[in-house]
KEDREN-801434 format. One line per 10 residues: for each residue y, z, x of C-alpha. Coordinates in Angstrom, 3 decimals, padded with zeros to 6 digits. Example, Ala and Ser with C-alpha at 12.3 -4.5 7.8 and 13.67 -1.06 7.14 Angstrom:
# residues 2
-004.500 007.800 012.300 ~ -001.060 007.140 013.670 $
//
This chain:
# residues 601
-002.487 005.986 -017.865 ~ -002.760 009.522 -017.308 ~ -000.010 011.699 -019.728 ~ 001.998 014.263 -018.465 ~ 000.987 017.394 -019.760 ~ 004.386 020.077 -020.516 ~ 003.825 022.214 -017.412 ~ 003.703 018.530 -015.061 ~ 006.794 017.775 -016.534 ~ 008.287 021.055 -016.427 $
007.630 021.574 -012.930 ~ 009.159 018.048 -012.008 ~ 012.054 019.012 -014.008 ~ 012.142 022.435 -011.709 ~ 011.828 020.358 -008.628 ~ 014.893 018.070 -009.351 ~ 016.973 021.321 -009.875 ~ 015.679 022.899 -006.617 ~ 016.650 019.798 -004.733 ~ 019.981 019.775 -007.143 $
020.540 023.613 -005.514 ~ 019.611 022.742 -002.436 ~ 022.146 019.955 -002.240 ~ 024.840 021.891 -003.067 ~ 024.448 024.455 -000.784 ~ 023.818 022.171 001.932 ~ 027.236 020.233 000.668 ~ 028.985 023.614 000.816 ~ 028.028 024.535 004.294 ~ 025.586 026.904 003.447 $
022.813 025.079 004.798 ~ 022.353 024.056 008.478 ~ 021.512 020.004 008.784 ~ 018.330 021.451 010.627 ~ 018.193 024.135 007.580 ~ 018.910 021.247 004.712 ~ 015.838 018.713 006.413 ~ 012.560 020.463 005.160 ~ 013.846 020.650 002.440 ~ 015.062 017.387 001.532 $
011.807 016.029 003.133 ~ 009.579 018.093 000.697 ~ 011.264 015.890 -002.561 ~ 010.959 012.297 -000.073 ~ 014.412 011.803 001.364 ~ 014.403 010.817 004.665 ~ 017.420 009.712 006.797 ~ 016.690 006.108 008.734 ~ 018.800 004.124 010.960 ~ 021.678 003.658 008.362 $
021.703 005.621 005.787 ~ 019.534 007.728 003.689 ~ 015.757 006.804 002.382 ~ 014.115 007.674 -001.198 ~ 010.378 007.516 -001.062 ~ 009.337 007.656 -005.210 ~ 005.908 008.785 -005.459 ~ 003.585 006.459 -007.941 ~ 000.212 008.581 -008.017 ~ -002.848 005.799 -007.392 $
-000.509 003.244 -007.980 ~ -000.253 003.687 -012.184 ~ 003.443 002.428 -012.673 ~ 004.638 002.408 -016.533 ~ 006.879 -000.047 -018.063 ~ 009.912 002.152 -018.674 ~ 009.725 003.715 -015.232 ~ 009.737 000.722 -013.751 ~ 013.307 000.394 -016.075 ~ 014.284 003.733 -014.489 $
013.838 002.585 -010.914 ~ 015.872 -000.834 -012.215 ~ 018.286 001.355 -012.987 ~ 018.219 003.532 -009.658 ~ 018.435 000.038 -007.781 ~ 021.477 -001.028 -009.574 ~ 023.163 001.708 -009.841 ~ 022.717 004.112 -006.953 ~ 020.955 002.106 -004.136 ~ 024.425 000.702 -002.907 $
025.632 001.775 000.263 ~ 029.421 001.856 001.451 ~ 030.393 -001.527 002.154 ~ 032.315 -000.535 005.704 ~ 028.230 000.691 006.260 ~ 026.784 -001.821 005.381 ~ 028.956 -004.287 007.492 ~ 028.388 -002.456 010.195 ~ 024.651 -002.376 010.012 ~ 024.373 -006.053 009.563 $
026.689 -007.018 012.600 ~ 024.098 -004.085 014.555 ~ 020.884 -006.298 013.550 ~ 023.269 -009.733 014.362 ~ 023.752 -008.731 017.947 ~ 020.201 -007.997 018.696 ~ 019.080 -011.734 019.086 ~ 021.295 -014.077 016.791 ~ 022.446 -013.891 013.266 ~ 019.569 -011.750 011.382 $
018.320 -011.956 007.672 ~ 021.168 -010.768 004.917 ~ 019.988 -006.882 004.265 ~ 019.425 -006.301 001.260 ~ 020.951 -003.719 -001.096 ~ 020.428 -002.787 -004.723 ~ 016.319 -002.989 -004.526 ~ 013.192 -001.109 -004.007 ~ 010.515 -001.763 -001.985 ~ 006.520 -001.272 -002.805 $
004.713 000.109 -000.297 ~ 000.827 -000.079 001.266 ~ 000.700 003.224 -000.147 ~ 001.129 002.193 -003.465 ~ 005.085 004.349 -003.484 ~ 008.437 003.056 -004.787 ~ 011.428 003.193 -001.327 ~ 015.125 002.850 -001.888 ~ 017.087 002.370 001.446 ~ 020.498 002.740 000.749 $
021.440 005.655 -001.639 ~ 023.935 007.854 -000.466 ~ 023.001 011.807 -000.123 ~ 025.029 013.237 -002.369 ~ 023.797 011.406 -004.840 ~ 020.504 011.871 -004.714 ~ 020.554 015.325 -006.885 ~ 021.428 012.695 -009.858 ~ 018.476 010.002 -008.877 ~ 016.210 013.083 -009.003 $
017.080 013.829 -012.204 ~ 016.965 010.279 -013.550 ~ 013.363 010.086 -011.836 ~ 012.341 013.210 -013.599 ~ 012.903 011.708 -017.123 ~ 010.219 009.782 -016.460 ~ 007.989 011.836 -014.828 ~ 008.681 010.706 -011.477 ~ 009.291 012.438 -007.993 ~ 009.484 012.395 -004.249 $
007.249 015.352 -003.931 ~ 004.656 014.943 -001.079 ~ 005.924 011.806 000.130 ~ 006.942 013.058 003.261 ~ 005.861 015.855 005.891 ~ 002.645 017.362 007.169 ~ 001.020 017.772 003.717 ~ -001.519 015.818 001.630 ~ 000.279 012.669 000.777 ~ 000.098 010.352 -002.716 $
-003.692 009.446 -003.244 ~ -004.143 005.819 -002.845 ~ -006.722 003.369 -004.688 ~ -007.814 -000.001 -005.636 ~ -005.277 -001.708 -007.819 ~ -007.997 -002.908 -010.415 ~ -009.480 000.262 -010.649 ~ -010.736 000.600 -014.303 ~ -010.928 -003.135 -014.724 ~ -012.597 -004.990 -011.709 $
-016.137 -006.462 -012.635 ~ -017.908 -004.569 -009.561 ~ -016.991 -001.431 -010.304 ~ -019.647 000.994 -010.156 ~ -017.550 004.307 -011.303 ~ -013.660 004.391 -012.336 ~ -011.984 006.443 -009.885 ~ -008.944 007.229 -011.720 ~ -009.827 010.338 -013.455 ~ -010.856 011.472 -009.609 $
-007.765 010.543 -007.979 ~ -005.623 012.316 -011.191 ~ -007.372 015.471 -010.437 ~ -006.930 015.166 -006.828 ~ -003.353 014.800 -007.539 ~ -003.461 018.039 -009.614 ~ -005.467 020.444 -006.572 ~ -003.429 018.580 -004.103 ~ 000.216 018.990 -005.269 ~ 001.661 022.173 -002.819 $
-001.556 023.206 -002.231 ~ -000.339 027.100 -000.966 ~ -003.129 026.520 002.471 ~ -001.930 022.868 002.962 ~ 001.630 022.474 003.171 ~ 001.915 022.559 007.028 ~ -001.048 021.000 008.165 ~ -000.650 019.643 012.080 ~ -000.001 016.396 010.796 ~ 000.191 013.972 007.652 $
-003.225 013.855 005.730 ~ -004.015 010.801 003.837 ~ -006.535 010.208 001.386 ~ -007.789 006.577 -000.507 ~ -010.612 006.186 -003.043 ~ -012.090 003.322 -004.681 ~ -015.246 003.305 -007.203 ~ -015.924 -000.807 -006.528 ~ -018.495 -002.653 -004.400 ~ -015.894 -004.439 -002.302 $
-013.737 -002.058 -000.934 ~ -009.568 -002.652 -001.438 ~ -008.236 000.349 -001.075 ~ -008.878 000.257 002.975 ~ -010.761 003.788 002.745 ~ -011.766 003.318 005.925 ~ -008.479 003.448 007.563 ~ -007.671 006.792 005.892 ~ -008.269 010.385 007.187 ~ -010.580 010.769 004.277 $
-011.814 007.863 002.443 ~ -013.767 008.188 -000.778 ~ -016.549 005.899 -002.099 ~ -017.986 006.449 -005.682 ~ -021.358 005.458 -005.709 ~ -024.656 006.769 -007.965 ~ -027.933 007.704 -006.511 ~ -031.207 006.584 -007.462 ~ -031.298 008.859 -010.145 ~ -027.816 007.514 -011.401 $
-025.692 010.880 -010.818 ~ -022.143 009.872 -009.973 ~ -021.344 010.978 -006.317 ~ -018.958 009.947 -003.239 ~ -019.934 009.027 000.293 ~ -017.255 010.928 002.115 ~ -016.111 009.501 005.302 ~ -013.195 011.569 007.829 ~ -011.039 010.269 010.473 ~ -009.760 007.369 009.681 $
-006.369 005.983 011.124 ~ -004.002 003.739 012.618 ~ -000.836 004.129 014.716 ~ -001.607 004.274 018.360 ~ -005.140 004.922 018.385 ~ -006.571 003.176 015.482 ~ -009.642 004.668 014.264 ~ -012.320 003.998 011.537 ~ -013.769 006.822 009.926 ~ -016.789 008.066 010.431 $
-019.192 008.940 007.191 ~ -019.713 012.905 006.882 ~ -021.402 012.538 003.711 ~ -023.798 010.181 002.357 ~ -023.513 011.680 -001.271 ~ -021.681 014.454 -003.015 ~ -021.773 015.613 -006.504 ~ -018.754 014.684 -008.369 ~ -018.069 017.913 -009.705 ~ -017.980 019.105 -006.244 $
-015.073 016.922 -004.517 ~ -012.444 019.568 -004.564 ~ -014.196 021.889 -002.904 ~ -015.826 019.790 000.024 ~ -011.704 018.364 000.738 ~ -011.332 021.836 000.795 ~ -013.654 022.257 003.274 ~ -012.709 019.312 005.298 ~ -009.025 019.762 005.584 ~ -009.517 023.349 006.003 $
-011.363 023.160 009.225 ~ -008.605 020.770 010.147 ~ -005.990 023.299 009.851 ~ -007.226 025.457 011.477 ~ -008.661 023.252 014.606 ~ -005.993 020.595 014.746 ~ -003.325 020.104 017.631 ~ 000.162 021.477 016.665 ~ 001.145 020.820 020.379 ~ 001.746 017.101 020.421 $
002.197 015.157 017.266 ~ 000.717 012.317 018.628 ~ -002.743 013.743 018.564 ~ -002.385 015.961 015.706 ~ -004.228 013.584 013.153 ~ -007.439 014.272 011.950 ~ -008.965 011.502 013.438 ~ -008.492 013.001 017.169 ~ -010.455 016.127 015.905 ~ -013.109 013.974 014.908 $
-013.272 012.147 017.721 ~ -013.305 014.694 020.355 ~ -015.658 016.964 018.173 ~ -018.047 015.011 016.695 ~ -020.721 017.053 015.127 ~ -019.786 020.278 015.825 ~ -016.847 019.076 013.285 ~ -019.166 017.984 010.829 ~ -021.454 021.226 011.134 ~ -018.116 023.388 010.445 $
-016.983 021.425 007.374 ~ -020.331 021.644 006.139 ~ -020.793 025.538 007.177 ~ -017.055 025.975 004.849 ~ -018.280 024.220 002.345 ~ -021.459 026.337 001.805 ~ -019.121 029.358 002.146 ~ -016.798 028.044 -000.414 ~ -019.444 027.775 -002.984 ~ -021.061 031.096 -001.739 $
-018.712 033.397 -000.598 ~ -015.974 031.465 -003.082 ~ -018.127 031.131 -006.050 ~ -017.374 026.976 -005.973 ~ -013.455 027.883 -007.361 ~ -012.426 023.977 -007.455 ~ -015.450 023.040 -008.948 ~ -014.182 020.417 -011.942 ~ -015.690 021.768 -015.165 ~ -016.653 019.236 -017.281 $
-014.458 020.008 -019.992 ~ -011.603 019.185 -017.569 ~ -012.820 015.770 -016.359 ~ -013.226 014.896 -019.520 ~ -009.477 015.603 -020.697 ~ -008.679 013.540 -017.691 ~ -011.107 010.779 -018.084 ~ -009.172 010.146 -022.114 ~ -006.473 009.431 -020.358 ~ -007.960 006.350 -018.747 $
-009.158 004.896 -021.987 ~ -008.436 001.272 -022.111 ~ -005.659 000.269 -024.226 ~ -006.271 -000.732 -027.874 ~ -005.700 -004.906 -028.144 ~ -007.384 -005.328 -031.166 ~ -009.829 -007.759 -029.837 ~ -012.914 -005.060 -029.125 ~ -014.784 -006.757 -032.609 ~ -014.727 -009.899 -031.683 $
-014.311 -010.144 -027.611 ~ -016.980 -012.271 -027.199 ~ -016.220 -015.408 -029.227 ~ -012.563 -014.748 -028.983 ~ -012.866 -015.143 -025.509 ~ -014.884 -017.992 -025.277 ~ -012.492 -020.085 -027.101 ~ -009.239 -018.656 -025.463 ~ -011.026 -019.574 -022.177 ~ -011.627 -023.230 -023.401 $
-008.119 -022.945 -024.381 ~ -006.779 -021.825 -021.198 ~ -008.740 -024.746 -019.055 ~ -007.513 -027.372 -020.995 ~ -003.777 -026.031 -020.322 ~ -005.069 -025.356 -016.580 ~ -006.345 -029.094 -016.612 ~ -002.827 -030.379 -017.562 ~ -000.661 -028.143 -015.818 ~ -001.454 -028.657 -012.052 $
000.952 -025.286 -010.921 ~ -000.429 -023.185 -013.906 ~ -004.195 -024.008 -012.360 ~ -002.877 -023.248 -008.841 ~ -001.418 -020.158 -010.324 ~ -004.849 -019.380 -012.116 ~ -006.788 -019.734 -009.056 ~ -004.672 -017.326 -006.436 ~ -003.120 -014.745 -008.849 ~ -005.567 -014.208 -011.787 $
-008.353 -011.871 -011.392 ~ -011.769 -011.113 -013.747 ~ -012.224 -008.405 -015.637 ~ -015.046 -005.946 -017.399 ~ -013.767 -007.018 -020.731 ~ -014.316 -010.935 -020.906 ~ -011.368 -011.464 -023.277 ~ -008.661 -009.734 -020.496 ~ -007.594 -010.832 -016.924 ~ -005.805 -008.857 -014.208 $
-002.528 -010.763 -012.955 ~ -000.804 -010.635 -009.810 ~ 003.296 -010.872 -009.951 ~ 003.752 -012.241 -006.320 ~ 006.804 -010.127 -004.401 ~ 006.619 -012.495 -001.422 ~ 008.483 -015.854 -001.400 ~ 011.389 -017.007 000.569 ~ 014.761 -015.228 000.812 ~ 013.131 -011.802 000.302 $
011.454 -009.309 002.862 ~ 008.091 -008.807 001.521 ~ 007.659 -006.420 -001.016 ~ 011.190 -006.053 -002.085 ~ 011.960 -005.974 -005.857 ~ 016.156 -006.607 -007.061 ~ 016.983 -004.238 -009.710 ~ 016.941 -007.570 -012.056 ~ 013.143 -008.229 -010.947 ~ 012.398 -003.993 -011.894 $
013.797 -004.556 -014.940 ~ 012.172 -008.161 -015.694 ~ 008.828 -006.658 -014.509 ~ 009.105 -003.796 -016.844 ~ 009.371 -006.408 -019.850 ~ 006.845 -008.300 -018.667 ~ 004.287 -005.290 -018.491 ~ 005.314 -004.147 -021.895 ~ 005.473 -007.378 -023.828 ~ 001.840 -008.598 -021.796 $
000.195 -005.314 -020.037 ~ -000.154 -002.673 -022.326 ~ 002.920 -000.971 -020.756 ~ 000.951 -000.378 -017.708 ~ 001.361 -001.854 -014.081 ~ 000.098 -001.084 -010.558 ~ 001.950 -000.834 -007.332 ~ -001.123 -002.710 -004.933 ~ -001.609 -002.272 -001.434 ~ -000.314 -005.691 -000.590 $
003.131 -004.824 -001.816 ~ 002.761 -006.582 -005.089 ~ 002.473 -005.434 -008.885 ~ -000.675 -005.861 -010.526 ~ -000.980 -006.437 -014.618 ~ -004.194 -005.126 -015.272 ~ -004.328 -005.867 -019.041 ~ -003.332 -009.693 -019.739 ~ -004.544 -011.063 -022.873 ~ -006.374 -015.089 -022.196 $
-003.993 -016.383 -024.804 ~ -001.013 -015.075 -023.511 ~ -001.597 -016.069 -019.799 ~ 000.234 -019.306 -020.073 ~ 003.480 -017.234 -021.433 ~ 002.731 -014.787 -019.040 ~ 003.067 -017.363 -016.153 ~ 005.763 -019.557 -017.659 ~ 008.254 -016.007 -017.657 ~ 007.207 -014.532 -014.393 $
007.808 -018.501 -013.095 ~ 011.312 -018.303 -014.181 ~ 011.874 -015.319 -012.819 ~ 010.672 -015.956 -009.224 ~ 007.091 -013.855 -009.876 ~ 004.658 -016.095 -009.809 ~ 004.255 -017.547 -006.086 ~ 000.533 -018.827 -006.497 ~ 000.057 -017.480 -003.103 ~ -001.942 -014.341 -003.179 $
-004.156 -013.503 -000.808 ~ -003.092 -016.242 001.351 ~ -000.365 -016.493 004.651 ~ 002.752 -015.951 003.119 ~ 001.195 -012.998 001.015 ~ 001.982 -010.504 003.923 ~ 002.144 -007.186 004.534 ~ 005.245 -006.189 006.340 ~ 007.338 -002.873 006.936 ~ 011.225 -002.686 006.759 $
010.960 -002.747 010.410 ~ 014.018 -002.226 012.965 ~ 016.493 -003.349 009.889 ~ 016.119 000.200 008.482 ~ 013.488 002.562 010.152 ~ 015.213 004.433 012.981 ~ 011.332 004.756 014.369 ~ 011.150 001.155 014.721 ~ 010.717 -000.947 017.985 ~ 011.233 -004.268 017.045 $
012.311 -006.160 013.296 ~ 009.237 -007.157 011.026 ~ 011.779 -008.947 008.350 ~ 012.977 -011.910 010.537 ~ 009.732 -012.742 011.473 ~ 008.280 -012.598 007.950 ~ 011.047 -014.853 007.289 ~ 010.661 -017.134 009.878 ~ 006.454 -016.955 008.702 ~ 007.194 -017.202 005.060 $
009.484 -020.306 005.652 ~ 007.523 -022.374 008.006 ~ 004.523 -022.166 005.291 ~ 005.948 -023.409 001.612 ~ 003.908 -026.340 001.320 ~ 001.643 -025.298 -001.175 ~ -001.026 -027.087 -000.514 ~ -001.072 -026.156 003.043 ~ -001.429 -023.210 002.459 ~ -004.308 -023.414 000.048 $
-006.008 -025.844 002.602 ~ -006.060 -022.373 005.406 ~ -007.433 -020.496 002.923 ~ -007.692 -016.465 002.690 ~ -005.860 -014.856 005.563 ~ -004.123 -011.250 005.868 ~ -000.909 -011.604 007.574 ~ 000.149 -007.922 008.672 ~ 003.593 -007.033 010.661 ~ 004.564 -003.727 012.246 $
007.631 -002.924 013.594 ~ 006.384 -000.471 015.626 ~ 003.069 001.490 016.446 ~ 003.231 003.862 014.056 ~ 001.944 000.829 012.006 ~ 003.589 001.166 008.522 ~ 002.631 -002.840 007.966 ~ -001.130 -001.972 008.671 ~ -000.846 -004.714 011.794 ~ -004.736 -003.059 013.054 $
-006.203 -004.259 010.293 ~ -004.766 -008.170 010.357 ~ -006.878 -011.080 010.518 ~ -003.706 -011.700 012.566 ~ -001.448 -009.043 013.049 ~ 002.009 -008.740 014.792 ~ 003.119 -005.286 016.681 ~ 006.765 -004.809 017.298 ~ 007.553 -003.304 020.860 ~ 010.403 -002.627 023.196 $
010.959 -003.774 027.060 ~ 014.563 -002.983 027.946 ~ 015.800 -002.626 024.630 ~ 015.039 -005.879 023.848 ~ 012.146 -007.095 021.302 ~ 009.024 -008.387 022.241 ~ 005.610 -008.673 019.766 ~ 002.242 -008.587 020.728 ~ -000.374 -010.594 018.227 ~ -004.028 -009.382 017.587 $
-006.847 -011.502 016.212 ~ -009.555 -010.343 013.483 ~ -008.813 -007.169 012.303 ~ -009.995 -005.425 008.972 ~ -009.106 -003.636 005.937 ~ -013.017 -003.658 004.352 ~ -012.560 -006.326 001.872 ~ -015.894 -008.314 001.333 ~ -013.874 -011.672 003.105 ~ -013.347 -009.335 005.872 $
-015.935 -007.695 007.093 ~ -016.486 -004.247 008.678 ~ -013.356 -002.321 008.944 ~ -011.968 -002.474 011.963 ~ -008.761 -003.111 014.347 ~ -007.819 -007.021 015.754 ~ -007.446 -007.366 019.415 ~ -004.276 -008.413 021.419 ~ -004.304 -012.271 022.557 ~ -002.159 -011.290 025.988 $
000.973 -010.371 026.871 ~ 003.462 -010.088 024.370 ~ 005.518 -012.812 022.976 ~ 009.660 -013.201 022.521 ~ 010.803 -013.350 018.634 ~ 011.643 -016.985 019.008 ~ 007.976 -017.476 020.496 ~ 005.788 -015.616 017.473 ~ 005.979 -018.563 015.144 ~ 005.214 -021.259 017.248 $
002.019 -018.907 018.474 ~ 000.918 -018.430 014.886 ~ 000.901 -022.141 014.328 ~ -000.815 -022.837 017.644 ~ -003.498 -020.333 016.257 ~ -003.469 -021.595 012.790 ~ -003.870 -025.282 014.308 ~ -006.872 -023.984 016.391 ~ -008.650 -022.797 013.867 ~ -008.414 -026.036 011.516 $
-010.203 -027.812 014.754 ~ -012.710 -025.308 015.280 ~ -013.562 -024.710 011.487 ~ -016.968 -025.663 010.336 ~ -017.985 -027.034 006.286 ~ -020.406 -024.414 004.160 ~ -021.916 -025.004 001.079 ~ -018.800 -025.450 -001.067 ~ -015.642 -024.939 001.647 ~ -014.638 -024.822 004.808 $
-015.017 -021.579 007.268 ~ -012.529 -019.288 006.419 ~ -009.865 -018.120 009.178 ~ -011.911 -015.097 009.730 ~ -015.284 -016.958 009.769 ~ -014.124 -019.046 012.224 ~ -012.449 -016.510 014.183 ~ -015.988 -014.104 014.867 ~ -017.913 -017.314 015.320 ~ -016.650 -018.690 018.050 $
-014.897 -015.784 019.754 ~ -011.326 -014.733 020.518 ~ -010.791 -017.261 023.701 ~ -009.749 -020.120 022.099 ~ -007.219 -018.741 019.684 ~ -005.543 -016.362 023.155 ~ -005.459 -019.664 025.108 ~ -003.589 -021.287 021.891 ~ -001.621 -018.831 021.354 ~ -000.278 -018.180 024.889 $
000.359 -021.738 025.119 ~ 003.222 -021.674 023.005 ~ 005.043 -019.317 024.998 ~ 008.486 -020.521 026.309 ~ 008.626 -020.393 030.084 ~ 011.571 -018.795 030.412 ~ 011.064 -015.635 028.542 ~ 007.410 -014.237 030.300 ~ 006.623 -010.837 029.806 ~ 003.837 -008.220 030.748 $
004.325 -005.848 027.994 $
//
């Protein structure tokens, strides 16, 4: 993991007073509400439908083990809202259509971005969270507002077996040009960026306003293929490639390039075309010929100022070295051995196998594996983690990962640096404490956001539904028998659960102020399974809360009768889905639909 040099932590330190300052004056009456909101935005507290929200930043999705214990302690301490509050929210969600889920206090939730959010911590005490945050060398800062956000990545980064580069050290110094960049703090609009160094893309680059791939040219010099314009929320967009390869050494200066030509041509007259993607799409190449005419001016007229010396990648790059588990001498027979070990515990232990199979990834060194601790099983809105769960995760990354964890874009926590002989302890602990769901990458591994429970922006509820989902499918083998499918809900189009990208995907929307759900078929994130990135399409009109489930089975059912045998399996959802077309699924779906609750949303 990359180490905090003194000025990073210093200027953390700074921020958490500023915000401290801020607070106070704001408390005092000093500060306007409209005055105090910029401000409170710039360190990632937002206010939602109840109460105050805490977006932590976690920078590519590196998460230690004792600031995990830190946001444990945030959970249980702080994220507890006034009980006449929280009363009154529940009986709010109650009255929308029936009893709703419990909400949930005294957790955090991981994100798609690979970020820490707390829902229920009052304001005035979030001078003291900031300073707790801070001892650990964690922040809010460019989590919110029209800046360049926390740089996403793949979760095995520096460990998956088709890596071609380790993007880590890229993403770190990113970060470092990136953090209140003096020409990019008030762009038009948000400005994501994702990068991944592997074949098989999972960090959904394409879905980004700039997605990075790290590739090497026939000569072997380590480059990117730069693509721009990539989006969701209502007018999902893939991006388009600008650059087939780029120098490393010159990243920082071509983003400079890119997002500078944004600034300055972007719409600040409606925010709903004020992404980067609209630019690209209504400029085409004359975009592309001014980023590249910026770039050459950066390097001439500029003298190439953010080109990364070596010197300085290299400091990075240490940073990144893999941990130390005594095992580089002998990795080879050691591993051998612990594998025969580990299939003859597999062979006796049926859930262990299961648990092998869906959570437990390969990795470069042949004596390691990268785990999955599953945040998605019944009773719990996806992605949710109780302050007991922080703090049991934290021990489990110490005593079995090095210390080191990452926050994935399903809304899990990876352990990139399990030892073969210690995955059987590794799975009996995370089985007692409710980690180990063998489900990953299947149905019930979803992607939701908070949804109308929390997020004043919100439409519709993701939670009961992902309830109602997540309960429906607990048979195990079930579940293993559909195979590979992304689940993805939105409560709304601003699409926070990544619904365009769904093999099936569920939109929250409003018709009279009631909730209603549309459902789109074969979307894509860019996963190898997948196929080329890309959004689902709606079935039809959209369906009543107490009609979504009984559609998803109708589809689910349609598939198993349509699938075909390959070589080894059975066509997966997806497979299925592009062969035979979307008309079979739309008629299944739409003929679960109640007839007394027809829409034309």
């Amino acid at each position: 993991m990359y180490q905090y040099t003194e000025f990073d932590k210093q200027f953390v330190r700074a921020r958490a007073a500023q915000h401290r300052d801020q607070l106070e004056r704001f408390q005092a009456g000093q500060l306007s509400a409209d005055e105090f909101k910029p401000l409170r935005l710039q360190n990632g507290w937002y206010v939602q439908r109840y109460a105050p929200m805490l977006r932590v930043a976690v920078p590519y999705g590196e998460i230690s083990g004792p600031q995990l214990k830190v946001l444990a302690q945030i959970a249980r301490e702080y994220d507890t809202p006034d009980p006449a509050l929280l009363s009154l929210a529940q009986a709010t969600q109650d009255n929308i259509a029936g009893p709703a889920p419990k909400l949930t206090t005294n957790c955090g939730h991981f994100t798609t971005r690979q970020n820490v959010q707390f829902n229920w911590i009052p304001l005035d005490k979030s001078a003291d969270v900031m300073d707790l945050l801070a001892t650990v060398n964690l922040h809010g800062i460019q989590t919110s507002g029209n800046c360049i956000r926390n740089t996403t990545t793949d979760e095995l980064a520096g460990v998956a077996v088709d890596e071609v580069v380790d993007p880590r050290p890229y993403a770190e110094l990113i970060r470092q040009w990136s953090t209140l960049h003096p020409e990019f703090a008030f762009l038009p609009r948000k400005f994501k960026i994702a990068i991944t160094g592997a074949a098989e893309d999972r960090a959904a680059i394409g879905w980004h306003d700039v997605g990075l791939q790290m590739v090497k040219n026939a000569a072997g010099e380590v480059g990117f293929k730069v693509q721009v314009g990539g989006g969701m929320g209502r007018t999902p967009m893939v991006g388009s490639v600008i650059r087939t390869f780029l120098p490393w050494n010159q990243i920082m200066n071509y983003l400079e390039a890119v997002i500078r030509v944004y600034n300055r041509w972007g719409r600040r007259d409606n925010i709903y075309k004020a992404r980067i993607k609209i630019l690209v799409k209504a400029e085409g190449q004359r975009y592309f010929d001014e980023v590249e005419a910026e770039y050459q001016d950066i390097l001439v007229k500029d003298g190439g100022l953010h080109t990364i010396p070596q010197a300085e990648f290299d400091r990075v790059a240490a940073c990144f070295a893999p941990p130390d588990l005594t095992l580089s001498s002998r990795n080879a027979e050691w591993a051998t051995k612990s594998e025969a070990d580990v299939a003859i515990e597999a062979a006796k232990t049926p859930a262990f196998a299961r648990w092998m199979a869906q959570n437990v990834k390969p990795h470069q060194n042949p004596a390691l594996r990268a785990v999955t601790l599953s945040f998605k099983r019944p009773g719990q809105a996806p992605g949710d983690a109780t302050a007991d769960q922080l703090d049991a995760a934290a021990a489990l990354v110490s005593k079995f990962s090095a210390g080191e964890a990452r926050v994935t874009h399903g809304q899990n926590l990876v352990l990139p640096w399990v030892r073969l002989d210690q995955l059987h302890a590794l799975w009996l602990e995370a089985k007692a404490l409710g980690l180990a769901q063998p489900n990953i990458g299947l149905l019930t591994d979803m992607i939701a956001c908070p949804g109308g429970d929390y997020c004043a922006l919100a439409n519709a509820r993701s939670l009961p539904l992902a309830a109602a989902i997540t309960e429906r499918y607990q048979d195990l083998d079930e579940l293993n028998d559909l195979g590979p499918i992304d689940f993805h809900i939105s409560g709304c189009i601003n699409s926070c659960g990544h619904h365009h990208s769904g093999h099936i995907g569920i939109l929250g929307v409003d018709k009279d102020g009631k909730e209603w759900y549309q459902v789109t078929l074969g979307g894509s994130d860019g996963k190898a399974l997948s196929g080329p990135t890309g959004p689902g399409k709606v079935v039809g009109p959209a369906f009543s809360s107490v009609e979504v489930p009984d559609a998803i089975e109708a589809v689910l059912d349609t598939y198993k009768a349509l699938r075909q045998p390959t070589q080894d399996r059975h066509e997966y959802f997806i497979e299925t889905l592009r062969r035979v077309g979307q008309d079979p699924f739309k008629a299944a779906a739409n003929s679960a639909r109640h007839p007394a609750a027809q829409t034309t949303v």
